[in-house]
N, CA and C atoms of all chains as a GROMACS GRO file, in nm:
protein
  567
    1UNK      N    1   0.085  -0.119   0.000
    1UNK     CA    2   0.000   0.000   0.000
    1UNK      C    3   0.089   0.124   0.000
    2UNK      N    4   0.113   0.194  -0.123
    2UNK     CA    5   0.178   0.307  -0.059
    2UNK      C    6   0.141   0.444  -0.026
    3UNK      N    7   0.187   0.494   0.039
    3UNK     CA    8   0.140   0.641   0.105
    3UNK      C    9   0.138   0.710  -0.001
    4UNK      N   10   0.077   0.841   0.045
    4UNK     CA   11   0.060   0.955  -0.030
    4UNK      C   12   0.191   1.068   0.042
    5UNK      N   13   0.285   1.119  -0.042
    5UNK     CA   14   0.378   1.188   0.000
    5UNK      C   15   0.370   1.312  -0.021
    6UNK      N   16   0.267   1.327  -0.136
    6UNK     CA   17   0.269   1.465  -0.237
    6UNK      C   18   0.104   1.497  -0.254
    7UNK      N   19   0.114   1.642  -0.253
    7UNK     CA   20  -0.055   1.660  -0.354
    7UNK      C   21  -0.011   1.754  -0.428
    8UNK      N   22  -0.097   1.768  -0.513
    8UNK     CA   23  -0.073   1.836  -0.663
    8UNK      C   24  -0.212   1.871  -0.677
    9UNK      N   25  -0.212   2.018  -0.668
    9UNK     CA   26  -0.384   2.056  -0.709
    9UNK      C   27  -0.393   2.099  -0.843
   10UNK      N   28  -0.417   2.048  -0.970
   10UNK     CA   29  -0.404   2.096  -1.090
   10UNK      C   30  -0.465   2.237  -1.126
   11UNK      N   31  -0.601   2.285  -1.004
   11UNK     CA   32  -0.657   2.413  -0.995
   11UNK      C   33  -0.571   2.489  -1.006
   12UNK      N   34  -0.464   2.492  -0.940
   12UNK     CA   35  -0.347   2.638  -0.909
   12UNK      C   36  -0.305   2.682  -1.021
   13UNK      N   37  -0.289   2.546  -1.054
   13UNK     CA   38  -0.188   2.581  -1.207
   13UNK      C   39  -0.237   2.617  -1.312
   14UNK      N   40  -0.176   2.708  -1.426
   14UNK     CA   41  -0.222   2.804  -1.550
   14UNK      C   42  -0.204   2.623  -1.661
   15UNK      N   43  -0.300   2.650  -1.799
   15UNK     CA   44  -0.275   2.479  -1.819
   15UNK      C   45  -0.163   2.451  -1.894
   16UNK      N   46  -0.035   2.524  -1.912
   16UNK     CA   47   0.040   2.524  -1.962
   16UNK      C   48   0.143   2.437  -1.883
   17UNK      N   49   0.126   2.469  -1.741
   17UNK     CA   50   0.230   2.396  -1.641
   17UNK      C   51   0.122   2.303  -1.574
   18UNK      N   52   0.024   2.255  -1.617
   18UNK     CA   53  -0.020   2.125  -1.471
   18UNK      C   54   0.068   2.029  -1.519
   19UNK      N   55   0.069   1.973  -1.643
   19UNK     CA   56   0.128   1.807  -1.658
   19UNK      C   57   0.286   1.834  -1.627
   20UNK      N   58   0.342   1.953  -1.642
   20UNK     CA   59   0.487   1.956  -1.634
   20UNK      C   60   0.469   1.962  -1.478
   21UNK      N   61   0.421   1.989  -1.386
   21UNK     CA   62   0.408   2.000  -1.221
   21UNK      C   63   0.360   1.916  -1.204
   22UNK      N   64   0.312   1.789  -1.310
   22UNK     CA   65   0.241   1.640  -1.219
   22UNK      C   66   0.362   1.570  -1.244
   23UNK      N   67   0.397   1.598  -1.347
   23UNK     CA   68   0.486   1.476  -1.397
   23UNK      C   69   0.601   1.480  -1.349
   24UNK      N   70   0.675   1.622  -1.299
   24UNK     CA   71   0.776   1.657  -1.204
   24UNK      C   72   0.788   1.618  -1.068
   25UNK      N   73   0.659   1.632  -1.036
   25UNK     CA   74   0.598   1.534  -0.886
   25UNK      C   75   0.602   1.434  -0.906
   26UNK      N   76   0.562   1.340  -1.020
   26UNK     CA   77   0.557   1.229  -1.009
   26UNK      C   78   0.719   1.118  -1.018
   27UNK      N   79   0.812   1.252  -1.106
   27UNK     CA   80   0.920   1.164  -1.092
   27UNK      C   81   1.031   1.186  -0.974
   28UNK      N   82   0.986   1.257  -0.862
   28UNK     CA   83   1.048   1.246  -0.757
   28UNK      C   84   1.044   1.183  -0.650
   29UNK      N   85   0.900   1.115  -0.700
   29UNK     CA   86   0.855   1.018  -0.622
   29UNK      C   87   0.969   0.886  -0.571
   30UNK      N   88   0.989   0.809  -0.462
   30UNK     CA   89   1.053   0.735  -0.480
   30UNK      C   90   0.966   0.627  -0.486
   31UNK      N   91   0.998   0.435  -0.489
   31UNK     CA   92   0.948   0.352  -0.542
   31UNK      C   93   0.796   0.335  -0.426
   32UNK      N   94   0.714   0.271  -0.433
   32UNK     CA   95   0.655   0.255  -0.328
   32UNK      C   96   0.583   0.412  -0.256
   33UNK      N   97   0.628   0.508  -0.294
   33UNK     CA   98   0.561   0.643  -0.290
   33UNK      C   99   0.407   0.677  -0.344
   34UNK      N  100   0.360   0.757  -0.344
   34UNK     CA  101   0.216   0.793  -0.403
   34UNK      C  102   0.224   0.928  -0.416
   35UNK      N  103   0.134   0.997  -0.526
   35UNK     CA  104   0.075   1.141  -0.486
   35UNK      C  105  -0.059   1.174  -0.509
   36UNK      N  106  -0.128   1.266  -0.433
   36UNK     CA  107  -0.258   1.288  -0.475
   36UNK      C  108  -0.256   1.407  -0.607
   37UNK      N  109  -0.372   1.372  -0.650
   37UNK     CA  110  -0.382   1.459  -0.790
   37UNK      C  111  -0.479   1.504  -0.712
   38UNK      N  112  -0.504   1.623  -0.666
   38UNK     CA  113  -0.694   1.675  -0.733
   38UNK      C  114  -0.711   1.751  -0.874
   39UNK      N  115  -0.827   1.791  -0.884
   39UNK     CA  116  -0.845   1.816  -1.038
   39UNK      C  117  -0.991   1.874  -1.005
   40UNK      N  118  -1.035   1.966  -1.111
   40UNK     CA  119  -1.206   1.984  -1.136
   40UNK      C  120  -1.253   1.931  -1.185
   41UNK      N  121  -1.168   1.813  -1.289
   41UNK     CA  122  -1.209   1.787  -1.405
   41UNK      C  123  -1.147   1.613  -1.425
   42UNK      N  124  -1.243   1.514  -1.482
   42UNK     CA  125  -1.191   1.415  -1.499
   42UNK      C  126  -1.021   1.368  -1.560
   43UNK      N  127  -0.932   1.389  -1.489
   43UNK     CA  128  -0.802   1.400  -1.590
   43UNK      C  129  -0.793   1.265  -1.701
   44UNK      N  130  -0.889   1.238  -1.777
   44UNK     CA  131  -0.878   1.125  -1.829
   44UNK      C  132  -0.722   1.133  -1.974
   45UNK      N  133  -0.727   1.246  -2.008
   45UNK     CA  134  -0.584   1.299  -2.083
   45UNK      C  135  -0.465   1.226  -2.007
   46UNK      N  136  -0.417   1.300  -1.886
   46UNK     CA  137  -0.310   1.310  -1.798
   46UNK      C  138  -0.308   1.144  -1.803
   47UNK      N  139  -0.388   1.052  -1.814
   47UNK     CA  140  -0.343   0.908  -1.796
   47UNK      C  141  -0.310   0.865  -1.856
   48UNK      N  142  -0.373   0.888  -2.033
   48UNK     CA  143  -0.331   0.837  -2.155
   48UNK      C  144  -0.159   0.899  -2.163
   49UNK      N  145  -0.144   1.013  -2.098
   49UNK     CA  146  -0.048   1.056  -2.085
   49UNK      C  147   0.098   0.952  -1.960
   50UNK      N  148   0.040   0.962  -1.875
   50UNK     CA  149   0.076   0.838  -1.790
   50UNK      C  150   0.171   0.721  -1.835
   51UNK      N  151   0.017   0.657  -1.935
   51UNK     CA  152   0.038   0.546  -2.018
   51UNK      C  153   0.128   0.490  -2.091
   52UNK      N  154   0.145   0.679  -2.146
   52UNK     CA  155   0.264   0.650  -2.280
   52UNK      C  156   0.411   0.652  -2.215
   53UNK      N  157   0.398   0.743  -2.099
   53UNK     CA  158   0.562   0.773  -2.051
   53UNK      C  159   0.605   0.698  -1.994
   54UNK      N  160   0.570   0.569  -1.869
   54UNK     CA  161   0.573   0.560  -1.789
   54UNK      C  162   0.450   0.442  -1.780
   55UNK      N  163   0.425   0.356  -1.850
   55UNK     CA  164   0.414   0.198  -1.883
   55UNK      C  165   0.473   0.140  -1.812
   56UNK      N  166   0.356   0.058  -1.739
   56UNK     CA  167   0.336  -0.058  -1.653
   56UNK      C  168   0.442   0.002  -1.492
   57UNK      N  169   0.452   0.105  -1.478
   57UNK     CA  170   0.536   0.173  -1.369
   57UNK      C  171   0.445   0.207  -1.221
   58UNK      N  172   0.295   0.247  -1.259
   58UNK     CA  173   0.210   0.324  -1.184
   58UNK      C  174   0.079   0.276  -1.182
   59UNK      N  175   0.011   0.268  -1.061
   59UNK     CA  176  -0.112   0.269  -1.004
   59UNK      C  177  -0.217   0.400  -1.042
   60UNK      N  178  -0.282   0.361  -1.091
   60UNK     CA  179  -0.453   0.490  -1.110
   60UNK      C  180  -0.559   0.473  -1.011
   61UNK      N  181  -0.585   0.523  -0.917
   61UNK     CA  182  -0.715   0.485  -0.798
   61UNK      C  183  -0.785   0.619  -0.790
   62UNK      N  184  -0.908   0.636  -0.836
   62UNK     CA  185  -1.017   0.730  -0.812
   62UNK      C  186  -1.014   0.743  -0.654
   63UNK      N  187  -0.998   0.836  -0.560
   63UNK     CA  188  -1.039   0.858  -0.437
   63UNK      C  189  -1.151   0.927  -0.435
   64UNK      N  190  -1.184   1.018  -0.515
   64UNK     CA  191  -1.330   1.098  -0.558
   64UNK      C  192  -1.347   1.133  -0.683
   65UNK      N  193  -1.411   1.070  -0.726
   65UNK     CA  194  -1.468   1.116  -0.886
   65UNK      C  195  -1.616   1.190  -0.975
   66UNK      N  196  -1.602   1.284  -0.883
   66UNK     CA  197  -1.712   1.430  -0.945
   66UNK      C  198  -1.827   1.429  -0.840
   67UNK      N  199  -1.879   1.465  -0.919
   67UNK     CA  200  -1.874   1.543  -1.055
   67UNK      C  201  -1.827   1.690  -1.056
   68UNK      N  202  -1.809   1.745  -0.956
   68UNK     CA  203  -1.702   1.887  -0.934
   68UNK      C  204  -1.536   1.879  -0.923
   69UNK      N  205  -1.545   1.756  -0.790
   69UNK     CA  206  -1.375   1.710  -0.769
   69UNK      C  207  -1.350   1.578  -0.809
   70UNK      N  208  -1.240   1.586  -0.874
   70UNK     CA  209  -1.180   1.450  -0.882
   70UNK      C  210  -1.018   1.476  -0.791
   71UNK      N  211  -1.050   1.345  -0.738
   71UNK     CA  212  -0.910   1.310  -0.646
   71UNK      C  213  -0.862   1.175  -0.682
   72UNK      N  214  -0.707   1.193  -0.740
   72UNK     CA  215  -0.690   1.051  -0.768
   72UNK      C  216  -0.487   1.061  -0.704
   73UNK      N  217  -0.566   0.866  -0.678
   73UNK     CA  218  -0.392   0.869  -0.589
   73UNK      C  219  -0.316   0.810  -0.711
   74UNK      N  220  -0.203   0.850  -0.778
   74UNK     CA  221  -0.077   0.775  -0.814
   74UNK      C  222   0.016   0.709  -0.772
   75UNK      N  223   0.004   0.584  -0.782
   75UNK     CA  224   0.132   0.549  -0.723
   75UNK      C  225   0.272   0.474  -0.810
   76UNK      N  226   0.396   0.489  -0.745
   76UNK     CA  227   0.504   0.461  -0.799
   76UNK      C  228   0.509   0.293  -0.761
   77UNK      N  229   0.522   0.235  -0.861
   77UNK     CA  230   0.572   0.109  -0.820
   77UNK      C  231   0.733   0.069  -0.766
   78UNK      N  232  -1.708   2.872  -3.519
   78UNK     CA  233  -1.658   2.962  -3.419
   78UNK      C  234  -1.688   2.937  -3.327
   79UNK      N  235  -1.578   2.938  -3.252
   79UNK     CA  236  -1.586   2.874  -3.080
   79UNK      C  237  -1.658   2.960  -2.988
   80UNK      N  238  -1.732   2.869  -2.939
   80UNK     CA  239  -1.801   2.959  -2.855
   80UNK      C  240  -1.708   2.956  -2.690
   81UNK      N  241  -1.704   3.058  -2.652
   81UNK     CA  242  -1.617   3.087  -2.517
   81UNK      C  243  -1.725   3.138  -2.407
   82UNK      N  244  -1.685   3.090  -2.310
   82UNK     CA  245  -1.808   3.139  -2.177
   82UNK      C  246  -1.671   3.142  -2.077
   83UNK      N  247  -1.637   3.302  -2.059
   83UNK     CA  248  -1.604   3.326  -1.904
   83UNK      C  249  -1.688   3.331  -1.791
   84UNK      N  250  -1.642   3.175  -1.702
   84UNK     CA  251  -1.732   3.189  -1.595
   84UNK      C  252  -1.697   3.250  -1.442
   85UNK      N  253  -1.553   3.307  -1.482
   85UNK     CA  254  -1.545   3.357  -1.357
   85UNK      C  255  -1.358   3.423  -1.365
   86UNK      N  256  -1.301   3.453  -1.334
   86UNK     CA  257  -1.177   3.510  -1.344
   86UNK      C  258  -1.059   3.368  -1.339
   87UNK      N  259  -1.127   3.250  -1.278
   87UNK     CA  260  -1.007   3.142  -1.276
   87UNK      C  261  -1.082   3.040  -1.421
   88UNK      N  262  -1.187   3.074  -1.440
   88UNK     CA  263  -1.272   2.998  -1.551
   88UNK      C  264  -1.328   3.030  -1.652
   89UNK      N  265  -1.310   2.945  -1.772
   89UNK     CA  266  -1.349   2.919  -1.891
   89UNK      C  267  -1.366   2.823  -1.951
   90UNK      N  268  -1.488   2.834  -2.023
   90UNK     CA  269  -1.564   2.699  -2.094
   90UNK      C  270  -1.555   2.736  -2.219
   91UNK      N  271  -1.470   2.594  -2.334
   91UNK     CA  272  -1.459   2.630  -2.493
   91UNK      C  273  -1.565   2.542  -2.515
   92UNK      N  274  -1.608   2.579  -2.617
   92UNK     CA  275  -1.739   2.497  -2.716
   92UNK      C  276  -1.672   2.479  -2.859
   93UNK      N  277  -1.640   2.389  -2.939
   93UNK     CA  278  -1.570   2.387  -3.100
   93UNK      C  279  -1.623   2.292  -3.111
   94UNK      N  280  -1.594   2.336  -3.279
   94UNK     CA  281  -1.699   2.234  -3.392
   94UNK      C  282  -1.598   2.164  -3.476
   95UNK      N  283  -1.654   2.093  -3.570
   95UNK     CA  284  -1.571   2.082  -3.688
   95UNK      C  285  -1.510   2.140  -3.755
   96UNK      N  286  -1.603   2.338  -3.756
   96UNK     CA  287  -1.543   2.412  -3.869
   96UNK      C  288  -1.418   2.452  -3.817
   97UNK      N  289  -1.364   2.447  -3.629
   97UNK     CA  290  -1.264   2.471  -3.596
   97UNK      C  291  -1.171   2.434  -3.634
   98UNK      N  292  -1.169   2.297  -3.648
   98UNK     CA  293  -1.064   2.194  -3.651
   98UNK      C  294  -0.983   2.268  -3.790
   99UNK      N  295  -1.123   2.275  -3.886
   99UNK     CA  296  -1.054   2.323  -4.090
   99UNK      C  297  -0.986   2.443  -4.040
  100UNK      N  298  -1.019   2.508  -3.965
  100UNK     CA  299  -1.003   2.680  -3.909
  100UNK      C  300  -0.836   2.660  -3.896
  101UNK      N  301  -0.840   2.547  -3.825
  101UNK     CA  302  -0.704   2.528  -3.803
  101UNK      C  303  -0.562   2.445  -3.868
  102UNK      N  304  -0.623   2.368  -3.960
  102UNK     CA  305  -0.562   2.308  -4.073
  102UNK      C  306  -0.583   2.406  -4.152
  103UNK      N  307  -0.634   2.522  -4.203
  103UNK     CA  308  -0.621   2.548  -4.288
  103UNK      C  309  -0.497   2.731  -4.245
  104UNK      N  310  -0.505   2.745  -4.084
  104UNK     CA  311  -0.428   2.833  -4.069
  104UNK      C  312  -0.227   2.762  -4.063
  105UNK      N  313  -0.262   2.608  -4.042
  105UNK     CA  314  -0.145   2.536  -4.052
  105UNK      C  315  -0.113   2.506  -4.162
  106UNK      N  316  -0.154   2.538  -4.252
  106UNK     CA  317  -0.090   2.502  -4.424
  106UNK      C  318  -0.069   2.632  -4.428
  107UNK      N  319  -0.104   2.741  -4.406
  107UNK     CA  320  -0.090   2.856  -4.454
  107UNK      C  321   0.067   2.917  -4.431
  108UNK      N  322   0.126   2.853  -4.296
  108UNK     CA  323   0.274   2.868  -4.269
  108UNK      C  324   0.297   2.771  -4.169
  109UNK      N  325   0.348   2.673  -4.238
  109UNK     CA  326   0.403   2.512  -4.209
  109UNK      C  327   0.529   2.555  -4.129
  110UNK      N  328   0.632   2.652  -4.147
  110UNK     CA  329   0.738   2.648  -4.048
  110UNK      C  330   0.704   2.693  -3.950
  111UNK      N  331   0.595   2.823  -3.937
  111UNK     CA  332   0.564   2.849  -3.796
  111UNK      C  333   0.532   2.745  -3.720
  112UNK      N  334   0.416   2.668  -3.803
  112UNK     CA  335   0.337   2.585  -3.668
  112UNK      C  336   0.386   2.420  -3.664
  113UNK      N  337   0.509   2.356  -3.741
  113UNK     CA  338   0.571   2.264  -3.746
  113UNK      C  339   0.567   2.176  -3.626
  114UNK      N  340   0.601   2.264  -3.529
  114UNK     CA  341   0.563   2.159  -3.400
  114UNK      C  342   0.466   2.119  -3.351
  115UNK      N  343   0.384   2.210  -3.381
  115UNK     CA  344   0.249   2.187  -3.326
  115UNK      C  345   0.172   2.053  -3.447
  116UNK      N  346   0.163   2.069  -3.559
  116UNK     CA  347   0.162   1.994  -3.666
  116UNK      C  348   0.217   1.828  -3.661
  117UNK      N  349   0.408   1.807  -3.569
  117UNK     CA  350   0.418   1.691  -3.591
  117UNK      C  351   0.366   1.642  -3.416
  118UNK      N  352   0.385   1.738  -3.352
  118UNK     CA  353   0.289   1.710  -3.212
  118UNK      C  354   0.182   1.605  -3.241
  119UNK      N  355   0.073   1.721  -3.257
  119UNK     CA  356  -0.084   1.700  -3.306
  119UNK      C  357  -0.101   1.486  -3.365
  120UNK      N  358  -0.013   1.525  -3.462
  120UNK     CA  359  -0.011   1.388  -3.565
  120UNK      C  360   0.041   1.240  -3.442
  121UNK      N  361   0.192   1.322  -3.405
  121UNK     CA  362   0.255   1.197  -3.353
  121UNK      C  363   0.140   1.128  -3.220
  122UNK      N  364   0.103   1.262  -3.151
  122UNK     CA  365   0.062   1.206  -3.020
  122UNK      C  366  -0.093   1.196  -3.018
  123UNK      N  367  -0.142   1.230  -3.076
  123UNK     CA  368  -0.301   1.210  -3.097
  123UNK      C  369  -0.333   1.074  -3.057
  124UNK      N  370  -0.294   0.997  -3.119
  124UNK     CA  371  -0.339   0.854  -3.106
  124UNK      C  372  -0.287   0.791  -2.963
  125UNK      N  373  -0.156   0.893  -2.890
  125UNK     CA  374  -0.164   0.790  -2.780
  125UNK      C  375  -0.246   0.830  -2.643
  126UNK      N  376  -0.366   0.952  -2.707
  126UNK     CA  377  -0.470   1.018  -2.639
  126UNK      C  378  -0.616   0.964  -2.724
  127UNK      N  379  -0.629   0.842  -2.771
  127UNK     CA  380  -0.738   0.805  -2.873
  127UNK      C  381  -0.809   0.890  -2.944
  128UNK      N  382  -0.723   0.990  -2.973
  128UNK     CA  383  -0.757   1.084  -3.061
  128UNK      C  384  -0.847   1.201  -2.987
  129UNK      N  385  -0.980   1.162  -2.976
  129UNK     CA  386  -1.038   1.251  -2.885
  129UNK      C  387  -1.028   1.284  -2.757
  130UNK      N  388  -0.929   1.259  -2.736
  130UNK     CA  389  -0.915   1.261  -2.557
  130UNK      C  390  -0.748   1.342  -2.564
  131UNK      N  391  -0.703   1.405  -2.662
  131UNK     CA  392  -0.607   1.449  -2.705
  131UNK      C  393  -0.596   1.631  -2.614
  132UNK      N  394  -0.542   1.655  -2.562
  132UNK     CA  395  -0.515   1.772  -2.446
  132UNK      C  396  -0.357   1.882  -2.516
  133UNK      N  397  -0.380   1.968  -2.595
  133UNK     CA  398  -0.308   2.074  -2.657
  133UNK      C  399  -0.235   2.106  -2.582
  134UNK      N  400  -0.196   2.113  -2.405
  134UNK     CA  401  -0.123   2.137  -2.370
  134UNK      C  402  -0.002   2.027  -2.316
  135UNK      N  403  -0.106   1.899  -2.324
  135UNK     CA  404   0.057   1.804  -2.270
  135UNK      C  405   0.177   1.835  -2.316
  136UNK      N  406   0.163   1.842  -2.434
  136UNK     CA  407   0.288   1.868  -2.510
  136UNK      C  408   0.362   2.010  -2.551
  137UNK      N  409   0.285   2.138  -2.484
  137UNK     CA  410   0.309   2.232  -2.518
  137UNK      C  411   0.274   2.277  -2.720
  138UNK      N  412   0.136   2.195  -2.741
  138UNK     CA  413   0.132   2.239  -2.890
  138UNK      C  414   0.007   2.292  -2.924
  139UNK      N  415   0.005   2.420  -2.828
  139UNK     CA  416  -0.132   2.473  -2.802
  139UNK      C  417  -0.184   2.610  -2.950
  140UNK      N  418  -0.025   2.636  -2.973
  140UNK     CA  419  -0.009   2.780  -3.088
  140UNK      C  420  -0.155   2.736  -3.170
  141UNK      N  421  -0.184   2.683  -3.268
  141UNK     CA  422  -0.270   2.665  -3.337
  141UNK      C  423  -0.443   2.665  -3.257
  142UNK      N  424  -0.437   2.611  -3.161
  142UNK     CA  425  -0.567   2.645  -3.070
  142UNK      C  426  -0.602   2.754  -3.040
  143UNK      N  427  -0.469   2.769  -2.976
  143UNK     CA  428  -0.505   2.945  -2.899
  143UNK      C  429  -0.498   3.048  -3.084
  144UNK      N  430  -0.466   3.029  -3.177
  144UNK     CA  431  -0.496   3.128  -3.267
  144UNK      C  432  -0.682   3.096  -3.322
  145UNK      N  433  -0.677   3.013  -3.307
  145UNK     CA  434  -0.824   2.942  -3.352
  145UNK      C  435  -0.929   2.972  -3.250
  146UNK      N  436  -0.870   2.987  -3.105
  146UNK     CA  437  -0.980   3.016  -2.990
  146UNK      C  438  -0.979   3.167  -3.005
  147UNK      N  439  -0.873   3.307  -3.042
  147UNK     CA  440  -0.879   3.429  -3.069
  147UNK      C  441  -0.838   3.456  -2.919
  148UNK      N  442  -0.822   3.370  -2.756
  148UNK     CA  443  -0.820   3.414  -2.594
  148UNK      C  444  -0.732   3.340  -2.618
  149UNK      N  445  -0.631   3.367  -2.483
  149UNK     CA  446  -0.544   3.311  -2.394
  149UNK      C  447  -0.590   3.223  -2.317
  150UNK      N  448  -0.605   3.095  -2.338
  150UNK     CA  449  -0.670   2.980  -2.204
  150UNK      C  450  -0.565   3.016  -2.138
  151UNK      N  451  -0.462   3.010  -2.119
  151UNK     CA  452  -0.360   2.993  -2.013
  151UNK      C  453  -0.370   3.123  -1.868
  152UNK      N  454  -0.485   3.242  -1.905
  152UNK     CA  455  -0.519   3.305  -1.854
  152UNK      C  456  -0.597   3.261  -1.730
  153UNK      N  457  -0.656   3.128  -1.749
  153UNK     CA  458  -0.732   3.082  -1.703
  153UNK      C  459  -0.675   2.934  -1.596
  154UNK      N  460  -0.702   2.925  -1.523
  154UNK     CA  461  -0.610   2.822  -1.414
  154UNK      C  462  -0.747   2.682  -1.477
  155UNK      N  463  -0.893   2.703  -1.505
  155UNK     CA  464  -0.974   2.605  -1.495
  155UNK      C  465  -1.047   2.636  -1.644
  156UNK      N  466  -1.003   2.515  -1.730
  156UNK     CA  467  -1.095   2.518  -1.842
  156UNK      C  468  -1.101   2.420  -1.909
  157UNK      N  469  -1.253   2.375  -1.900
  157UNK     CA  470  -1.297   2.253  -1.978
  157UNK      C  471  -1.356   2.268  -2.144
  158UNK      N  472  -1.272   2.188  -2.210
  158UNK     CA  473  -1.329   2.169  -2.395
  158UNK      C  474  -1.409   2.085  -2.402
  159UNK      N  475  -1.550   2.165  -2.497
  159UNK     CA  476  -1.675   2.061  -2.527
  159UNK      C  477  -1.605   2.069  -2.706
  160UNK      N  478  -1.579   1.939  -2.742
  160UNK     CA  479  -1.552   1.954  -2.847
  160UNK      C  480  -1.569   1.781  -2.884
  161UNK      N  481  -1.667   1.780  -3.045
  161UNK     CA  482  -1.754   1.672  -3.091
  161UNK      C  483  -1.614   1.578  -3.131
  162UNK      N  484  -1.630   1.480  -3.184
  162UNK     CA  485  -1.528   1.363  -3.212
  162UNK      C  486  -1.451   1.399  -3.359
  163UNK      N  487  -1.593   1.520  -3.433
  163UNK     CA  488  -1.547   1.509  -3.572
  163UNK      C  489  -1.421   1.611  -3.599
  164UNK      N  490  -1.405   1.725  -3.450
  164UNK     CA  491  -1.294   1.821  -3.402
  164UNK      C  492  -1.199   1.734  -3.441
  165UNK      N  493  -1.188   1.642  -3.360
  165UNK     CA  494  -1.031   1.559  -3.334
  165UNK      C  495  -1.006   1.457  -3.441
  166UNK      N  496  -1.103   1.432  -3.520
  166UNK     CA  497  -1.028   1.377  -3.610
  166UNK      C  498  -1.012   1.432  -3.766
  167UNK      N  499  -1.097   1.538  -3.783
  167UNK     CA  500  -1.060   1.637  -3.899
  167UNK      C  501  -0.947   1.724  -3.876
  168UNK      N  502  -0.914   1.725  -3.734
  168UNK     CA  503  -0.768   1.803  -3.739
  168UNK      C  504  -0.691   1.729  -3.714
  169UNK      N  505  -0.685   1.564  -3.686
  169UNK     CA  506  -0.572   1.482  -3.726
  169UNK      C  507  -0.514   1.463  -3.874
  170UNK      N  508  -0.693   1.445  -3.952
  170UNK     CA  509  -0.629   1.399  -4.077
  170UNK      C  510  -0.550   1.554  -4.155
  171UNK      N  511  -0.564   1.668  -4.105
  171UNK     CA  512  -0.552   1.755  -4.144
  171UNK      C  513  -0.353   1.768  -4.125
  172UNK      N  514  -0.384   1.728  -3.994
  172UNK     CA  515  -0.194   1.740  -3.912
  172UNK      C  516  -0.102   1.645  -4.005
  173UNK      N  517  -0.255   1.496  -4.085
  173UNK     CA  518  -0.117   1.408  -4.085
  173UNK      C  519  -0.111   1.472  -4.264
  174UNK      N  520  -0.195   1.520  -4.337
  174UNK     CA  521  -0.163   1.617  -4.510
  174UNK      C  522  -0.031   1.668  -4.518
  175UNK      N  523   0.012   1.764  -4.374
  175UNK     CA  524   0.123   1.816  -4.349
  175UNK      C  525   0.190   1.767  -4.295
  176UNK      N  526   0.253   1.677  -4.226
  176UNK     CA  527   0.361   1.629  -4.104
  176UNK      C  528   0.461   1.607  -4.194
  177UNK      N  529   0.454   1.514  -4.307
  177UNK     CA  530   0.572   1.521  -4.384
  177UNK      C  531   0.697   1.660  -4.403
  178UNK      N  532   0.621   1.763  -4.479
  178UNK     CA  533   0.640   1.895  -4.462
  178UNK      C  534   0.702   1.952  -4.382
  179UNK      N  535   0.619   1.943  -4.250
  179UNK     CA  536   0.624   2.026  -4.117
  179UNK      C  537   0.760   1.911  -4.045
  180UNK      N  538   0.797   1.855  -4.098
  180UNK     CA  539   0.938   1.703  -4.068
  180UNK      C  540   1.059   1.799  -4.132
  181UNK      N  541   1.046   1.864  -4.242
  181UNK     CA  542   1.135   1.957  -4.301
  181UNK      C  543   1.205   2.086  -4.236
  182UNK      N  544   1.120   2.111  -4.111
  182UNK     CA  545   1.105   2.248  -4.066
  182UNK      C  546   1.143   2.214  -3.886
  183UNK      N  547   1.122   2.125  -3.873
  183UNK     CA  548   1.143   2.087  -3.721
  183UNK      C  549   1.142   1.930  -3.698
  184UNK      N  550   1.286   1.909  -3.722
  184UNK     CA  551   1.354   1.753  -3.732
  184UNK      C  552   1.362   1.678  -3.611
  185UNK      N  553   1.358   1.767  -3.479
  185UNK     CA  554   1.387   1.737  -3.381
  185UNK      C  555   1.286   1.635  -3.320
  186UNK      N  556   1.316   1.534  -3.294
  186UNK     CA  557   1.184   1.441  -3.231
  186UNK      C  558   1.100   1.421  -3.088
  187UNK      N  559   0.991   1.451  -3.098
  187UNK     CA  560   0.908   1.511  -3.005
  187UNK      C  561   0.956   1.394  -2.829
  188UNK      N  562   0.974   1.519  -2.686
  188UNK     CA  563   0.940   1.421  -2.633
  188UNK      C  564   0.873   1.311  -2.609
  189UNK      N  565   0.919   1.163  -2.498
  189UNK     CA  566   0.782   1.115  -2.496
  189UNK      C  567   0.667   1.174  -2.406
   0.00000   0.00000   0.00000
């Protein structure tokens, strides 16, 4: 089970920098690490995104999914 | 023409059609070296977003949107695109007319 070390509110960010501030979070993660995403918005992009970089590496778990917030944990394998 | 709804100073809602997508293939043929990246972007990574689920900023290859939207989204911290299936794939087939081209102008190969 791994913890959550990090959150990342994609709200803050202008949309030019969220995936470069998730994905920066996400690679400082160490193995067995997690971070929370929140979001307004289903990040269904950011996974396909995920997908491509960073195959078979990471966990996707909905902690809340809308229809205003989505909260999702990542984790590092 | 896109319809835009400011809903608040951190928010904005885009609405685009099909005619966007031509709006925008046809402002990307018009000067292939400007928008080259955005062009082999668009083409290369579309598909590993199933096309419609494709997000202009992962990759930083927003130039052609934001000339096509006429606003700055990036003004905006929260903004969701209502945009039909026939958007994303009339401006794929549009990206892939040019990518050859736009390969001439910016050789460099896109992050993953």
């Amino acid at each position: 089970m791994s913890n959550i070390t990090v959150t990342v509110n994609a709200t803050e960010y202008p949309p030019q920098l969220k995936h470069k501030v998730i994905f920066q979070t996400y690679n400082q993660l160490k193995p067995s690490e997690a971070m929370l995403l929140v979001n307004d918005h289903d990040p269904v992009p950011l996974r396909f995104q995920f997908e491509s970089m960073h195959p078979n590496e990471f966990t996707w778990e909905y902690l809340e999914q809308g229809p205003d917030m989505f909260q999702v944990k990542i984790s590092k394998f | 023409m896109a319809e835009i709804t400011i809903v608040d100073k951190q928010t904005i809602k885009i609405g685009v059609s099909l005619k966007d997508a031509i709006k925008m293939v046809t402002e990307a043929s018009r000067d292939i070296p400007l928008y080259a990246f955005d062009i082999i972007t668009i083409y290369e990574k579309m598909p590993v977003f199933e096309y419609t689920y494709f997000c202009f900023y992962a990759y930083d290859s927003a130039t052609l949107f934001e000339y096509m939207l006429d606003i700055d989204p990036k003004q905006y911290n929260s903004f969701s695109l209502d945009a039909p299936d026939s958007f994303f794939y009339a401006l794929y087939g549009g990206m892939a007319a040019l990518y050859e081209q736009a390969k001439q102008f910016h050789p460099v190969a896109i992050e993953e």
